[in-house]
N, C-alpha and C positions, 0 to 999 in steps of 0.2 A: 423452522416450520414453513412448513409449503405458503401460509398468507403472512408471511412478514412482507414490508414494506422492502421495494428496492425505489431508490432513486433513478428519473432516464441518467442513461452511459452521459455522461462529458467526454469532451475531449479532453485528453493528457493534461495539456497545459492550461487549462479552464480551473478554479476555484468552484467549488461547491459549497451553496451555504443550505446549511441543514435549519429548516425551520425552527427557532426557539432556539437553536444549540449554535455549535461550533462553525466553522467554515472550514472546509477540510481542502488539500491542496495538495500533486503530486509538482515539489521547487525543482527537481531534478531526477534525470536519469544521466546513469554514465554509465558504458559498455567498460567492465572489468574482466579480468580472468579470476572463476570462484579457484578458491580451493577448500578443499575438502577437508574438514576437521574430525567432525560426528562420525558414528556409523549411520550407511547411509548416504550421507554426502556423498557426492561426485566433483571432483577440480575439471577446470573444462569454461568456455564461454559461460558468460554469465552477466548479470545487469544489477544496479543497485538502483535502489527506486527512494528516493529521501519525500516521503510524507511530510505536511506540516498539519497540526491542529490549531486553529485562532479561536481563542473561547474570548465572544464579545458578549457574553450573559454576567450578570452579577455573581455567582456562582463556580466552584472549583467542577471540572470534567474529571470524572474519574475513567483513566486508560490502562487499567491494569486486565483488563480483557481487551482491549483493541486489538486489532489482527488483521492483518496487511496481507491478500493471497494474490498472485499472479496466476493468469492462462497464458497460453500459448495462442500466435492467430493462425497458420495452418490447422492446428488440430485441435483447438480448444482446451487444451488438457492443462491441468493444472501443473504450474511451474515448480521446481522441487526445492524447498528454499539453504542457502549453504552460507554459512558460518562469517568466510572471509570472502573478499578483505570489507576492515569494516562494517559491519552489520550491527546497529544498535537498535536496541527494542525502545519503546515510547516511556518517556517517564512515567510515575503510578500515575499522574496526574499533571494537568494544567490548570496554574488557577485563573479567576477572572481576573480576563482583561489581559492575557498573558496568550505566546503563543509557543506550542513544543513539538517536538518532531522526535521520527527515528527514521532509520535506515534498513534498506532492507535486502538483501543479495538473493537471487533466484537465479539457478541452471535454467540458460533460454541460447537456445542455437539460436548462428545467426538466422535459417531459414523458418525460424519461430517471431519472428521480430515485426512483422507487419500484421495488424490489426489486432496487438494485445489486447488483455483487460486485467484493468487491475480493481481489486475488491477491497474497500476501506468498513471492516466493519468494527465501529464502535462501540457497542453494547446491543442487547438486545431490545432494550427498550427504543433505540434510534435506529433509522429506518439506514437498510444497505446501501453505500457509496459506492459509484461504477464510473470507470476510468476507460473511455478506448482511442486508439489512434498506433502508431508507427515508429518502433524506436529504430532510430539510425536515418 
């Protein structure tokens, strides 16, 4: 919905801590070569982006809707996300007090590479996470 909550861009390597909830965190990127598994997919340059989630609430986070999208910073466009290498989804959940992660591989030329953004969205009810800065 056009009035859902976005949080301002962080830079890359900044933690965000989401009011009342989790702290969300992009630990790592590493320049990989994707390949292509799905239809769909494209093998070709490509990046893995490893998320973390810290749920400091009393309370289990349920991430079975979580969703991790890439843009591109020349064009904005959203990054196309590929299978390999490595590419793990968020566990269903994090419970309190506890922190979990996935992985995530996106086709990104290198001439895509400076002033990405990456989009941590949690559920609907928690407000959009926004990641920008310069990979490489």
């Amino acid at each position: 919905p056009g009035d859902r909550e976005t949080l301002p861009p962080a830079d890359l390597d900044e933690p965000v801590a989401v009011e009342g909830g989790p702290r969300v965190s992009v630990s790592s990127i590493e320049e990989v070569d994707g390949e292509a598994v799905l239809p769909g997919e494209v093998s070709g340059p490509a990046v893995r982006i490893t998320v973390r989630v810290e749920n400091d609430s009393d309370v289990a986070i349920d991430l079975t809707t979580a969703v991790v999208t890439m843009y591109g910073g020349e064009s904005g466009l959203q990054a196309s996300p590929v299978s390999k290498p490595a590419g793990k989804a968020f566990p269903a959940e994090v419970a309190a007090g506890e922190t979990a992660g996935g992985s995530f591989v996106f086709e990104l030329p290198e001439d895509q590479r400076s002033g990405v953004r990456v989009e941590v969205d949690l559920s609907v009810s928690d407000p959009l996470i926004a990641f920008e800065g310069d990979i490489g």
